[in-house]
ZAMARGU-4260 file (C-alpha; in steps of 0.2 Angstrom, whole numbers, plus 5000, padded with zeros to 4 digits):
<rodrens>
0) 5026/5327/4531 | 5015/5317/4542 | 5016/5315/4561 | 5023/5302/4569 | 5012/5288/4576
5) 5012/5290/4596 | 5023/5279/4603 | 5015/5260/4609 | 5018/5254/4627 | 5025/5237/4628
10) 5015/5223/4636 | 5028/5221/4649 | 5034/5240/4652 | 5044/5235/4668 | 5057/5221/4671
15) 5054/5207/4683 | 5063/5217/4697 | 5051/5231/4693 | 5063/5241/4685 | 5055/5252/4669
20) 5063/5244/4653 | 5074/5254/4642 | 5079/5253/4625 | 5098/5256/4616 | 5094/5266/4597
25) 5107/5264/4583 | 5103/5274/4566 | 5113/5270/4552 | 5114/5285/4539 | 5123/5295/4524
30) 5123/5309/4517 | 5131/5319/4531 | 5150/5318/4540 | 5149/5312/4559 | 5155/5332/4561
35) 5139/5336/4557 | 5127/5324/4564 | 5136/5326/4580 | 5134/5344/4579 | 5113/5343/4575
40) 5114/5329/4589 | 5120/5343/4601 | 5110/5357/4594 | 5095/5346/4596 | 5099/5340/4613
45) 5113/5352/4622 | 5129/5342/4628 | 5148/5344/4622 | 5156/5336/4610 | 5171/5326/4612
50) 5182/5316/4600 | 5188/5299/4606 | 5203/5290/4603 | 5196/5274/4597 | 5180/5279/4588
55) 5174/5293/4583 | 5164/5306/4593 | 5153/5305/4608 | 5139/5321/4612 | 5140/5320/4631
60) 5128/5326/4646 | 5116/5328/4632 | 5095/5328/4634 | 5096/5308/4632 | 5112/5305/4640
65) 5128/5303/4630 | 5125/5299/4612 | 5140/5293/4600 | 5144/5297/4583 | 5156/5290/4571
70) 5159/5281/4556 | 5155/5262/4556 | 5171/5255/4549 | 5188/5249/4555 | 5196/5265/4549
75) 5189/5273/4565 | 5203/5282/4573 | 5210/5299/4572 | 5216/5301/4553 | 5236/5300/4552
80) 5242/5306/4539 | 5235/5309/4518 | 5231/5289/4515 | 5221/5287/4530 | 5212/5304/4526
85) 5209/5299/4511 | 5202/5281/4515 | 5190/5289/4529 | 5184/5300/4514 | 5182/5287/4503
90) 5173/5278/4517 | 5160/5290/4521 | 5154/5286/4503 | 5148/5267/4506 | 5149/5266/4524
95) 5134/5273/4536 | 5140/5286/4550 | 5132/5277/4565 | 5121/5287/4580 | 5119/5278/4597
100) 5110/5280/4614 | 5112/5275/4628 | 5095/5266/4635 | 5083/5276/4635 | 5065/5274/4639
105) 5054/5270/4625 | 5044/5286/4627 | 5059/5296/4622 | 5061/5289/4606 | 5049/5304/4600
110) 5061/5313/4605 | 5073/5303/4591 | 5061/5306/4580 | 5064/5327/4583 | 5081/5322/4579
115) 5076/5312/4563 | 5068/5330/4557 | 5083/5341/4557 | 5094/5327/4552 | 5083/5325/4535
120) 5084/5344/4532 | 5101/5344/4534 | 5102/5332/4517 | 5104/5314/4530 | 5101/5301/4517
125) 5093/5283/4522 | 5095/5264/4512 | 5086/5268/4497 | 5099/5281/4489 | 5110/5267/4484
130) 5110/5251/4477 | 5122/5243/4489 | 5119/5256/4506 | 5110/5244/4519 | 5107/5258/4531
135) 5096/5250/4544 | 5090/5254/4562 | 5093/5242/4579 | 5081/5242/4594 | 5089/5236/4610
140) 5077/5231/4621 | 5078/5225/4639 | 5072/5208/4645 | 5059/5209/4655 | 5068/5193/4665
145) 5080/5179/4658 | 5069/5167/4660 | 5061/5154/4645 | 5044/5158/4648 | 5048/5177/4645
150) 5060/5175/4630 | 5055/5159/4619 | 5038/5169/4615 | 5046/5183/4611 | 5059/5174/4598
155) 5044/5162/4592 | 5033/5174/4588 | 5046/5186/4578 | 5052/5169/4570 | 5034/5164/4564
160) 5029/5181/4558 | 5047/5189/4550 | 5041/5185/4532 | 5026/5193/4533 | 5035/5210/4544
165) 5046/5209/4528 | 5033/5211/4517 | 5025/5223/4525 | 5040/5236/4529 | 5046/5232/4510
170) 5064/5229/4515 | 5075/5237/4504 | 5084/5227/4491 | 5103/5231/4500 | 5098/5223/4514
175) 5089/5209/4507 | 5105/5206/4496 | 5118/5212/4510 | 5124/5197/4524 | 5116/5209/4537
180) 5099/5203/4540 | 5097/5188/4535 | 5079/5177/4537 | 5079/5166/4552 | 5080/5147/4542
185) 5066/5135/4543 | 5076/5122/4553 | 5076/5133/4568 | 5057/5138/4565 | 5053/5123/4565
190) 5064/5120/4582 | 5056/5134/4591 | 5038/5127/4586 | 5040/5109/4588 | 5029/5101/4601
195) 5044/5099/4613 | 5050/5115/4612 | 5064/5122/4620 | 5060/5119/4639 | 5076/5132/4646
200) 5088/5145/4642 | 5100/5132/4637 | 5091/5121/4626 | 5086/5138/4618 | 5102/5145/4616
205) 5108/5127/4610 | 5094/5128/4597 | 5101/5144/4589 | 5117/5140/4589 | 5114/5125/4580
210) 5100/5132/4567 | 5106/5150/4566 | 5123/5154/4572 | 5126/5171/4568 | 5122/5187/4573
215) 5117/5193/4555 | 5098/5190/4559 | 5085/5202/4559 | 5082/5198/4578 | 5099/5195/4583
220) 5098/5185/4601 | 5118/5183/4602 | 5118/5197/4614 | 5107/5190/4626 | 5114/5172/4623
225) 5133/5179/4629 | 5126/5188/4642 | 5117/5173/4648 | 5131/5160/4643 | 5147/5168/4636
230) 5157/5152/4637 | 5141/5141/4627 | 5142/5156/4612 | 5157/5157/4613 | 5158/5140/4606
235) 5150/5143/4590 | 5154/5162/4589 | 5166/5175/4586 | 5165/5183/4602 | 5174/5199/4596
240) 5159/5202/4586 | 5146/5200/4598 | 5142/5214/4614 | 5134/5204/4627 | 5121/5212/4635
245) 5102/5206/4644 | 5092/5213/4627 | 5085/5210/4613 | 5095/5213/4596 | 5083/5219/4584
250) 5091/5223/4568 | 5077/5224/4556 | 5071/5239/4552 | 5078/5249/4535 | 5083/5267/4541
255) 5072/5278/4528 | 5078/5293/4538 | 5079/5304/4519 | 5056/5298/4517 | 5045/5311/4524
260) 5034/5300/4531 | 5044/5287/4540 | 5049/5287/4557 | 5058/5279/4573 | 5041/5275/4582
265) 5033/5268/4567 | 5048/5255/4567 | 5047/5255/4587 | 5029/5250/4586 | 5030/5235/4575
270) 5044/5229/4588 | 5030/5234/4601 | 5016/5222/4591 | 5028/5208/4591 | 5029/5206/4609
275) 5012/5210/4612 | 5007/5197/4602 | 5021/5185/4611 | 5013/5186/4628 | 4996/5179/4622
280) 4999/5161/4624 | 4985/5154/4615 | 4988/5164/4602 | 5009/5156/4602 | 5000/5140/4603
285) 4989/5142/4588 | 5002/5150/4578 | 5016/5135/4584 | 5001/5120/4578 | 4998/5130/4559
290) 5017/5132/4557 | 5018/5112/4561 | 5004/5109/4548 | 5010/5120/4537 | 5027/5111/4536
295) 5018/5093/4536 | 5010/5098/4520 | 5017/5092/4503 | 5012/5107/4493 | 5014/5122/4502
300) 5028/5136/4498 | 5035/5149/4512 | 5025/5161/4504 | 5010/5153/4506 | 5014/5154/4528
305) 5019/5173/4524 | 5000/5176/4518 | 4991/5166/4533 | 5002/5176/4546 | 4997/5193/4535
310) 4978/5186/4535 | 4979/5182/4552 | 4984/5194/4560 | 4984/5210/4549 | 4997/5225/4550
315) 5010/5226/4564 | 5009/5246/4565
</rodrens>
């Protein structure tokens, strides 16, 4: 097993009010009940665990704060009776046992990484030991400030260069078949790189609702969006579905926790490289002017753009 790549600074480490920027983890797994991964979370980072009444467990006053456990599915609640044993059984078969943090600074995610370890040893098993799995891991990073300028490169730049991410993390099959992570469409690439771009937050957040409404995305920007302008989603959106908060929603990553050499800062790190590459403006500028020229032309496919992002810019971690 190798080690994990060290953890990448972001460009930006700090928000606006010059707060540090923290990130919210969510691990999608199998293999193991939520009694057991809650009790390797405690081992691996002290705390208690407790048993909620609406969902599931929660390890609390651990190492990285309180950390929640449970099955990701609407038969969450305290069983009742043999049916809904049985259906929380069944359950556990196709439906990932879900870990999250609380933010945490981005440094600690080695320290998920520790967790990663033991979980694996225990038998946790990740998207590739089923044909219709779909296990995946979400990065919830803060804004650095709600402002155009600070978000529109952030979501261009993930837009212009998500086929050629795909390809290089090998997405599973389940999620590329599975409603969960579907590819940003071309109409609101073409939106986010048009010479008059999106000049707010509004016309942004009008823009994806228009081209890309649903929170299915490998960068989801929902959250943000209803934290930002609750009523404006609201429009468009199921807002049951949607946990508004000032982050970043991404959702792209497969969880491969059951591979020896995969990791949490590996997929961390590619997140790192997209912004990175976001807060070089002449670098959005150039990437916005081939995209245009790309679509002008009569004779190019999508996967032509995947291989001048891959060319361009080489790997993301």
């Amino acid at each position: 097993m190798s080690q994990p790549p060290d953890i990448q600074d972001l460009p930006e480490p700090n928000t606006a009010e010059g707060t540090p920027r923290r990130v919210g983890v969510e691990i999608e797994l199998g293999g193991l009940p939520e009694t057991q991964v809650a009790d390797i979370v405690r081992d691996t980072f002290g705390g208690e665990i407790a048993r909620r009444e609406d969902k599931g467990l929660v390890v609390e006053g651990g190492e990285l704060g309180d950390m929640e456990v449970y099955l990701d599915t609407a038969y969450l609640g305290r069983p009742e009776g043999k049916f809904a044993e049985s259906v929380h059984n069944v359950a556990r078969t196709v439906v990932p046992v879900e870990i999250v943090t609380q933010p945490i600074e981005p440094a600690r995610i080695a320290d998920l990484d520790r967790l990663v370890v033991r979980l694996r040893d225990a038998g946790a098993t990740g998207t590739s030991a089923g044909l219709f799995l779909g296990f995946g891991v979400h990065f919830n990073p803060e804004i650095v400030a709600p402002e155009i300028d600070r978000v529109l490169p952030v979501v261009t730049v993930f837009a212009l260069c998500e086929d050629a991410l795909r390809r290089e993390m090998g997405i599973d099959i389940a999620r590329r078949v599975l409603p969960f992570i579907e590819t940003y469409p071309r109409p609101l690439l073409d939106g986010l790189a048009a010479d008059s771009r999106p000049g707010d937050m509004t016309a942004l957040i009008d823009l994806y609702l228009e081209r890309a409404p649903s929170r299915n995305h490998g960068l989801d920007m929902t959250c943000l969006f209803a934290h930002l302008d609750r009523d404006r989603v609201a429009t468009r959106m199921d807002m049951g579905l949607v946990s508004a908060r000032p982050t970043y929603h991404y959702r792209l990553p497969d969880c491969r926790i059951d591979e020896p050499d995969w990791s949490l800062a590996l997929e961390w790190n590619r997140w790192v490289r997209i912004e990175r590459l976001a807060a070089d403006a002449g670098l959005v500028g150039a990437l916005c002017r081939e995209w245009r020229a790309h679509r002008a032309a009569l004779a190019t496919l999508r996967s032509d753009w995947t291989r001048h992002v891959t060319e361009k810019l080489g790997a993301f971690a």
